[in-house]
VEXDREN-2710 file (C-alpha; in Angstrom, 1 decimal):
% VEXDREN-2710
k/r/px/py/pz
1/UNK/51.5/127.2/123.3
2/UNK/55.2/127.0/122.2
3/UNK/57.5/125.0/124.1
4/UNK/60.6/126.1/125.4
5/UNK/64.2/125.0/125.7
6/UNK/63.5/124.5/129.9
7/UNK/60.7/122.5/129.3
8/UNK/62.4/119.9/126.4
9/UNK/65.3/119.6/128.7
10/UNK/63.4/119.3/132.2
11/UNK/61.1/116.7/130.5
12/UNK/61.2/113.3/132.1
13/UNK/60.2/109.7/130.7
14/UNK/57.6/107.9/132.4
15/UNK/56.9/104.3/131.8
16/UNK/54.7/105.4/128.3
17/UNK/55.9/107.5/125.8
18/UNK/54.2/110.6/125.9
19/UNK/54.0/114.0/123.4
20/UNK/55.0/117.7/124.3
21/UNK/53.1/120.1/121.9
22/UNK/54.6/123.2/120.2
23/UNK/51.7/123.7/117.8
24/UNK/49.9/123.3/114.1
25/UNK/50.8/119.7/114.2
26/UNK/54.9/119.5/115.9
27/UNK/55.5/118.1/119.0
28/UNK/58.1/116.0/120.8
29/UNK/57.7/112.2/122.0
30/UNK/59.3/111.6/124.9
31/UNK/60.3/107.8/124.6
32/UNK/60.6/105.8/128.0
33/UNK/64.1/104.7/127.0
34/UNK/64.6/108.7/127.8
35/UNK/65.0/109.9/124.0
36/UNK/63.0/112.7/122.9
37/UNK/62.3/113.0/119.3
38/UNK/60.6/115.6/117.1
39/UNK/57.5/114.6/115.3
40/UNK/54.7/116.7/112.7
41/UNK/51.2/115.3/112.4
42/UNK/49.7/116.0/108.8
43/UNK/47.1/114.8/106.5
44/UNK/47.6/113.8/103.0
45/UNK/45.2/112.7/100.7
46/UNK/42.9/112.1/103.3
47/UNK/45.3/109.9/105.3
48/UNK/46.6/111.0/108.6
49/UNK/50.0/110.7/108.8
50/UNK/53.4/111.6/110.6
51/UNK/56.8/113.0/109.3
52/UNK/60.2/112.3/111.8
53/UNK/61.9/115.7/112.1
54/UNK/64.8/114.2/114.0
55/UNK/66.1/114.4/117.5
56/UNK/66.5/116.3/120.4
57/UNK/69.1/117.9/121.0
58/UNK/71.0/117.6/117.3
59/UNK/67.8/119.2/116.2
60/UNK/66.7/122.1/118.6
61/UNK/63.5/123.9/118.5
62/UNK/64.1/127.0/115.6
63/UNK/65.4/123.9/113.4
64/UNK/62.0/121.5/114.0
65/UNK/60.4/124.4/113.3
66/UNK/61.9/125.2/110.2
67/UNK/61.7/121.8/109.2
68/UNK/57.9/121.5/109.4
69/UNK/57.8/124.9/107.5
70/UNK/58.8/123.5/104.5
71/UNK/57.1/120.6/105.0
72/UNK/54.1/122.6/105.0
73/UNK/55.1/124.2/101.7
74/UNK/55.9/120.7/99.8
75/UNK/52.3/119.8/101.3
76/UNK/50.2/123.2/99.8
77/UNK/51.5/122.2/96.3
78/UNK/50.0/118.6/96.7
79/UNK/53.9/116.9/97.4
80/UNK/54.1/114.4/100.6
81/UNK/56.9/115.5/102.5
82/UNK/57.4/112.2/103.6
83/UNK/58.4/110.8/100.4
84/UNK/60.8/113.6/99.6
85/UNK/62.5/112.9/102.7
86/UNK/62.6/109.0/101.5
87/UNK/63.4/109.6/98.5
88/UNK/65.2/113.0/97.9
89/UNK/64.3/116.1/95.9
90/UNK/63.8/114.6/92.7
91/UNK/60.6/113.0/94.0
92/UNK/59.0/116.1/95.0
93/UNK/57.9/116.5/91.2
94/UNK/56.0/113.0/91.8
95/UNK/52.4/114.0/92.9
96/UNK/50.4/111.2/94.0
97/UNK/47.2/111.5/91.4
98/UNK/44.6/108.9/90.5
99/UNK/46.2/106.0/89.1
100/UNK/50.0/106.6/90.2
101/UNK/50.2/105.3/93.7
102/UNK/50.9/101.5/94.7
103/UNK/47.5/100.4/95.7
104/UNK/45.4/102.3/92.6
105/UNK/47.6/100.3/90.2
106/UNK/47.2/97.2/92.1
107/UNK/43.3/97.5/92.7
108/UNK/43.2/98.5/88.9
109/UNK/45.1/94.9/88.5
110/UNK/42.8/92.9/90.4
111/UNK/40.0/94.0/88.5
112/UNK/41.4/93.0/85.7
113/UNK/41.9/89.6/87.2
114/UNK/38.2/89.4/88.2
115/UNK/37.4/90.5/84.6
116/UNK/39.6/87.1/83.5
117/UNK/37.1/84.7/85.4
118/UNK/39.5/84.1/88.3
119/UNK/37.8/82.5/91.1
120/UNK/37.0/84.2/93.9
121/UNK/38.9/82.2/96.3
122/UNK/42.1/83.5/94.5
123/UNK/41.0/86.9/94.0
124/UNK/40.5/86.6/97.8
125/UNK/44.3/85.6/98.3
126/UNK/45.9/88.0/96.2
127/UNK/44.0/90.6/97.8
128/UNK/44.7/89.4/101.3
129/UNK/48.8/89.1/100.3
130/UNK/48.6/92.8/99.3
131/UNK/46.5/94.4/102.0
132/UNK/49.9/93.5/104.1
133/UNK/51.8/95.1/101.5
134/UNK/50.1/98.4/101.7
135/UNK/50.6/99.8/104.9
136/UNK/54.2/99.9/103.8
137/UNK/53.5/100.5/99.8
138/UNK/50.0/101.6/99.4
139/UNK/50.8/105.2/99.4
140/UNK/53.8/105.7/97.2
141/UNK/54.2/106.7/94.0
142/UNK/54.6/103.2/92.2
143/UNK/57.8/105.2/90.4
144/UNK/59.9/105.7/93.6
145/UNK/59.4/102.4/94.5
146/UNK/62.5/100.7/95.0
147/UNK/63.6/97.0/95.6
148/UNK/64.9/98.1/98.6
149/UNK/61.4/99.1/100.0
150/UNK/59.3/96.3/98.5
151/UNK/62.2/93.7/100.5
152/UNK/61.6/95.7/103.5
153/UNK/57.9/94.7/103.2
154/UNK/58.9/91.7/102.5
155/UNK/61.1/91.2/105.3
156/UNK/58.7/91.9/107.6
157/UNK/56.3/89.3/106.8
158/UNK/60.0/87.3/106.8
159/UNK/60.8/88.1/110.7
160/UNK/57.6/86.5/111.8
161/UNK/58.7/83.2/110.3
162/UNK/56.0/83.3/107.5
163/UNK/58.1/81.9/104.7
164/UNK/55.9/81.1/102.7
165/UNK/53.5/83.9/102.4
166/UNK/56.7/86.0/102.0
167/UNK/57.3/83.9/98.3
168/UNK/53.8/84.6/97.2
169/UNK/53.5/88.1/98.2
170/UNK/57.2/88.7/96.1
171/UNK/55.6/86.9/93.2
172/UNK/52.3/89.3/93.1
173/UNK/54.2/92.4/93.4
174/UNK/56.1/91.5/90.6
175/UNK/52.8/90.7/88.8
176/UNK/51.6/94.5/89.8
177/UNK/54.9/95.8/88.9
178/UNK/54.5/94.0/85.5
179/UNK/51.3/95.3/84.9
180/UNK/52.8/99.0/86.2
181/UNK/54.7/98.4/83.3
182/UNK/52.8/97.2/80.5
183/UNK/49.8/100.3/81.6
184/UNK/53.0/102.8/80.9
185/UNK/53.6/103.9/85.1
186/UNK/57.1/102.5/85.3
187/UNK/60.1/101.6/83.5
188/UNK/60.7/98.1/85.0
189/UNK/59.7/95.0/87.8
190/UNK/62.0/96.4/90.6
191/UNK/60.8/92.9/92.8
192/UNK/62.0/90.9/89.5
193/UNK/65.3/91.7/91.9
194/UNK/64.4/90.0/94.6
195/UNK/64.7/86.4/94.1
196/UNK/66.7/84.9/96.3
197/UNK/66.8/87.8/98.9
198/UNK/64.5/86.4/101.1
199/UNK/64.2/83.2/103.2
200/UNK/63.1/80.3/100.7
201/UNK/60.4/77.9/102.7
202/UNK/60.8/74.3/103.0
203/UNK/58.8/72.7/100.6
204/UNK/56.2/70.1/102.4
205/UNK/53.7/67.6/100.9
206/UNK/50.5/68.1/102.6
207/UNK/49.5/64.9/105.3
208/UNK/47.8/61.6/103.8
209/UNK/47.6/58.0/104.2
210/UNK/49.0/56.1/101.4
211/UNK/48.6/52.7/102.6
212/UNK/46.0/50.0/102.1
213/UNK/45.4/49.5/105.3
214/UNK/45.5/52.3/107.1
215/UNK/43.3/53.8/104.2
216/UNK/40.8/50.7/105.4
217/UNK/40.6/52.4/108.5
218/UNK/39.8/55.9/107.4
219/UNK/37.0/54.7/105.2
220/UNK/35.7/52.6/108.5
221/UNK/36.3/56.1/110.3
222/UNK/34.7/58.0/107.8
223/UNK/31.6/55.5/107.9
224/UNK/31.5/55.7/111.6
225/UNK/31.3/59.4/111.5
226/UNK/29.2/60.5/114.4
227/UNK/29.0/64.7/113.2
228/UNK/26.5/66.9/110.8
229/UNK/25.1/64.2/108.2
230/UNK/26.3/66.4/105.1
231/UNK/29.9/67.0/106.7
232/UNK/29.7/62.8/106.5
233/UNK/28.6/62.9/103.0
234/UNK/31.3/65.3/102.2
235/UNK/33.8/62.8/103.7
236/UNK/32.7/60.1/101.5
237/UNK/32.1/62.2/98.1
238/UNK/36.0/63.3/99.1
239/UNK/37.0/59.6/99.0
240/UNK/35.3/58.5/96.6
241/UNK/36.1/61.1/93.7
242/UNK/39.5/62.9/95.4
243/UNK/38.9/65.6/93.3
244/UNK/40.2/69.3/95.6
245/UNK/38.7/70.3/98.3
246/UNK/37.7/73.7/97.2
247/UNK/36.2/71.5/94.1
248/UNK/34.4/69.1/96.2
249/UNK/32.9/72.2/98.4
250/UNK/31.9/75.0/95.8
251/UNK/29.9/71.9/93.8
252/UNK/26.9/72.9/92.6
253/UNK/23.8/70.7/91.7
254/UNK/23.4/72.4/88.1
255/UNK/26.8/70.9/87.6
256/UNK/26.1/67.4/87.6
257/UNK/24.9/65.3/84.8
258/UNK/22.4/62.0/86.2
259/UNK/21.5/60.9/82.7
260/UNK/25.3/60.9/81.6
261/UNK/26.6/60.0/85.1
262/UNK/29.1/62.9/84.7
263/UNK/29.9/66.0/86.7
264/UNK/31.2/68.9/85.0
265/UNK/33.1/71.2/87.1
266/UNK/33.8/75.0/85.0
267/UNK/37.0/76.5/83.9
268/UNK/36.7/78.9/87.0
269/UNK/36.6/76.9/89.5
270/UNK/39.7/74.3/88.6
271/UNK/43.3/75.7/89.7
272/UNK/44.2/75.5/86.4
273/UNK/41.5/77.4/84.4
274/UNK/40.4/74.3/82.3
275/UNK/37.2/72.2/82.7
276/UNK/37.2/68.6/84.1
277/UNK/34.7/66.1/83.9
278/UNK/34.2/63.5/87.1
279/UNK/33.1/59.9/85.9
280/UNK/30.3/58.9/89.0
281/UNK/30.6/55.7/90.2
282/UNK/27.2/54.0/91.1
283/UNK/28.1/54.3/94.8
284/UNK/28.4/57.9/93.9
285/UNK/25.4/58.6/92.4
286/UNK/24.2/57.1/95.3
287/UNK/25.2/59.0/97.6
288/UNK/24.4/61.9/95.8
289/UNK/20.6/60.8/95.3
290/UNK/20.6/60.6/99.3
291/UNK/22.6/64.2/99.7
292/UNK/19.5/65.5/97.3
293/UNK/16.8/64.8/99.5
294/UNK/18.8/67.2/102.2
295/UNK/20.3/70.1/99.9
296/UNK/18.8/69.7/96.6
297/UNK/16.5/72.7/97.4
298/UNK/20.2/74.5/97.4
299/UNK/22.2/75.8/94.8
300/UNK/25.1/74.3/96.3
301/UNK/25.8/70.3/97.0
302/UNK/27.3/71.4/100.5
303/UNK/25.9/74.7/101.1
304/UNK/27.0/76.6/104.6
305/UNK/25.0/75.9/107.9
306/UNK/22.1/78.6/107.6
307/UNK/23.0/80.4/104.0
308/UNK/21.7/78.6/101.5
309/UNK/23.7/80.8/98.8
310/UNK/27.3/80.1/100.7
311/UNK/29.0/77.0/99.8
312/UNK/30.3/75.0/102.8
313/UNK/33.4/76.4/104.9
314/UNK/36.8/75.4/103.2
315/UNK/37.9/74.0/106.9
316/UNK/34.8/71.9/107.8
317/UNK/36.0/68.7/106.1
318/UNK/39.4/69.3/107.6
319/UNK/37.9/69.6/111.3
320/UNK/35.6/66.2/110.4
321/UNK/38.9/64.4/110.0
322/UNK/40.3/65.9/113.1
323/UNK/37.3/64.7/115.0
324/UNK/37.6/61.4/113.3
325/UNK/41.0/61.5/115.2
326/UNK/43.6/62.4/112.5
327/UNK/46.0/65.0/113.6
328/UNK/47.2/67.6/110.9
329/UNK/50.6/65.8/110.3
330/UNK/48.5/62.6/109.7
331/UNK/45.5/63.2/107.0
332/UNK/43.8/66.3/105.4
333/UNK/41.1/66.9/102.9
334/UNK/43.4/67.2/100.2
335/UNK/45.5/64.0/101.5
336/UNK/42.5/62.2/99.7
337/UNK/44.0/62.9/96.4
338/UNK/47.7/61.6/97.2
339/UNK/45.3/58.6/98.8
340/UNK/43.8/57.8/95.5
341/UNK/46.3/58.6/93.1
342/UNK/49.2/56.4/95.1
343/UNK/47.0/53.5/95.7
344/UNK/45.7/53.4/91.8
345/UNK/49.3/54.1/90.2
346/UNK/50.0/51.0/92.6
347/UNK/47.4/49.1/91.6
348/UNK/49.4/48.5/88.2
349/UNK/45.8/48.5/86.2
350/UNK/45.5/51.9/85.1
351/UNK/47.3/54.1/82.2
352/UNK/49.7/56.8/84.2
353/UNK/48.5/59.3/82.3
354/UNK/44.9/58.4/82.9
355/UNK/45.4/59.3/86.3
356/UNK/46.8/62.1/85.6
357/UNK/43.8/63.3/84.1
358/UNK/41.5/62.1/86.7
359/UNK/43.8/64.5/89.2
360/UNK/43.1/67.1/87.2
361/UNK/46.7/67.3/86.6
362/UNK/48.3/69.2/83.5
363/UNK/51.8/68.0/82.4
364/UNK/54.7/70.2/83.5
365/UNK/56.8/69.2/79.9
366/UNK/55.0/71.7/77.7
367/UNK/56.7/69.5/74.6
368/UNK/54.9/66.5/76.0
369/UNK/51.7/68.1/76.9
370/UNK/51.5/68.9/73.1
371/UNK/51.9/65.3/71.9
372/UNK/49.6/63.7/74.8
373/UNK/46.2/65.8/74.3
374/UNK/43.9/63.0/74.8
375/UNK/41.6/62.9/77.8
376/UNK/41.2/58.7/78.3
377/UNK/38.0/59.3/79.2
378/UNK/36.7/55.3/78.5
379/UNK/39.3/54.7/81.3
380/UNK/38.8/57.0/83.5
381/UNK/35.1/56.1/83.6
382/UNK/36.3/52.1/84.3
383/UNK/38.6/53.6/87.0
384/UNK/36.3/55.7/88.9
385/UNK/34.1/52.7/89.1
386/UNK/37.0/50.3/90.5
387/UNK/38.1/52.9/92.9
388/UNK/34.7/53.1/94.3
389/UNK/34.4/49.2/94.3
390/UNK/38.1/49.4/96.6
391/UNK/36.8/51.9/98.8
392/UNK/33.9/49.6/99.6
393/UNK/36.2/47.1/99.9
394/UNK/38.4/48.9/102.2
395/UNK/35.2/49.1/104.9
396/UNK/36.3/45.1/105.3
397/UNK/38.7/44.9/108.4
398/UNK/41.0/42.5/105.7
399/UNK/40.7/44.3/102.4
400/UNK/42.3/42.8/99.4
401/UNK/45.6/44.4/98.5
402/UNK/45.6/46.6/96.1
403/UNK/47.8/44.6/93.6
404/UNK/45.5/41.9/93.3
405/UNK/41.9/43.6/93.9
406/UNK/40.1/43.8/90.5
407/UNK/42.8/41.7/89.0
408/UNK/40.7/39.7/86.7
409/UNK/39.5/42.7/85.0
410/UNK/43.1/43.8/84.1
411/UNK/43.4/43.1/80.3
412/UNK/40.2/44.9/79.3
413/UNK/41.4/47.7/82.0
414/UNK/44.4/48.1/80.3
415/UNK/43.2/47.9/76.4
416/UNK/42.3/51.7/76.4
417/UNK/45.4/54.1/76.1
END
């Protein structure tokens, strides 16, 4: 049934918007604020979607009409109307086919990222960051794309005061337009553009104690911990070796070396791509000779709660200090590594660039990362065992300050550069 001029005008709004038919797919929404706007329901590429015709009464009924008719003709020869209404008549010879929209190019990318050896924890990002990219993106051509439309995405992510995801989902579009560009789809990055344009977030360190003695009472904490008895051992591993916490967590048994003392942590799982090697204490291989006897049937060192193949949830050690407590502005599973690597640099016993390499930290000067290649491995193995011997100490309600403890041992500490 058509509708009629009477009935458009005679229409009322109620509380809820509500729809006024005219047939194959038009009708009018009548909005509770009492406008009444033309609308065409269509399918393309298997999507169901909705084209705005305009309003009532600049556009009356013989013009909505005409309107969807050559909607309907841009749709028969395989064209989405709504694009040529977003982007004009030069789009309409753009046909979306395999391998030209927005998400096909970006799903084609993050196989090839998955081919790389990326983790899966960052494959798992990047895909999250673009699923909210493609409700707005996902469809298009990647072509028509402007920077105007990939900042509206951007903005929108922006008005809900997520700053930060914001940056990072600007920096992997870029990386999809790059690859657009290298695979031959488009001319150029049009988010390379976008720098600037949206709200920059305030950079913050992530919570830790830095201190002697408030480090003596986390390790007194950590000892009195009350929870699940491989959560505690995960505490203690975490301040003992303060490697990350996705590290410490995805840790499997295979990895780790009892002859050499060693554990060997892959390419894959470090942030930056390149193995490290953990010098274990004797306290640690300790602990890890009691952790055996509960998950050494596992694959993983802290496997999840009921699936043996799953390594431990990234937040458990994180909720462990909260129940020790700490309050999220105060300490977090990472806050072990500022922990460790402020109270050794103080120490005054230990090569800065030892540390470094304990932290699994690459240096930012690519001129002096050339000339300082070596790994200090002697030292590191000395300073994993001191650390360990502090954190014991730090279990004593007086521990010795930093700048003294293992002070004797300084001179042959400090003969290996």
């Amino acid at each position: 049934m058509t509708l009629t001029h009477i009935q458009i005008t005679h229409a009322k709004a109620t509380n809820k918007a509500f729809r006024m038919s005219d047939g194959r797919g038009l009708a009018i929404v009548i909005q509770p604020c009492g406008s009444k706007i033309w609308r065409w329901s269509y399918r393309f590429e298997t999507r169901q979607k909705t084209l705005h015709i305009g309003i009532w009464p600049k556009v009356g009924i013989a013009d909505a009409r005409r309107k969807c008719e050559q909607a309907r003709e841009l749709l028969s020869e395989g064209i989405d109307p709504a694009i040529v209404k977003r982007f004009g008549r030069g789009a309409a010879k753009i046909k979306i086919a395999p391998g030209n929209s927005f998400r096909v190019v970006a799903e084609e990318w993050l196989r090839k990222l998955e081919q790389e050896g990326l983790a899966d924890i960052t494959i798992g990002k990047t895909r999250w960051l673009l699923d909210k990219a493609y409700a707005a993106l996902g469809s298009l051509p990647i072509e028509v794309i402007r920077p105007v439309d990939a900042l509206a995405a951007l903005k929108k992510i922006e008005a809900k005061g997520h700053y930060e995801t914001a940056r990072r989902l600007r920096s992997v579009l870029s990386r999809v337009f790059r690859y657009g560009v290298a695979t031959g789809r488009i001319e150029r990055d049009v988010a390379a553009d976008l720098r600037g344009a949206i709200v920059a977030p305030k950079a913050k360190n992530l919570a830790a104690i830095t201190t002697s003695r408030e480090a003596g009472q986390l390790i007194r904490a950590i000892e009195a911990y009350s929870g699940c008895e491989i959560t505690s051992y995960a505490l203690k591993l975490s301040a003992h070796l303060f490697v990350r916490p996705g590290e410490l967590r995805r840790a499997e048994w295979r990895e780790f070396d009892v002859d050499a003392c060693v554990w060997m942590i892959p390419a894959e799982k470090m942030k930056k791509r390149r193995p490290h090697q953990v010098p274990l204490s004797r306290q640690v291989m300790e602990l890890l000779d009691n952790l055996h006897d509960l998950t050494g049937h596992d694959r993983y060192v802290f496997p999840c709660l009921g699936k043996q193949n799953v390594p431990m949830s990234e937040n458990t050690v994180n909720q462990a200090i909260r129940r020790l407590g700490y309050g999220r502005d105060e300490m977090t599973a990472h806050g072990f590594r500022a922990m460790a690597a402020t109270l050794l640099n103080e120490s005054g016993l230990w090569h800065p660039d030892a540390i470094e390499r304990q932290l699994a930290h690459l240096e930012a000067n690519q001129i002096r990362r050339a000339y300082t290649r070596g790994e200090y491995w002697p030292e590191r193995v000395r300073l994993m065992q001191w650390w360990s011997d502090y954190v014991d100490d730090l279990r004593k309600e007086e521990p010795a300050p930093v700048s003294t403890f293992g002070t004797r041992f300084k001179p042959a500490l400090r003969s290996v550069s």
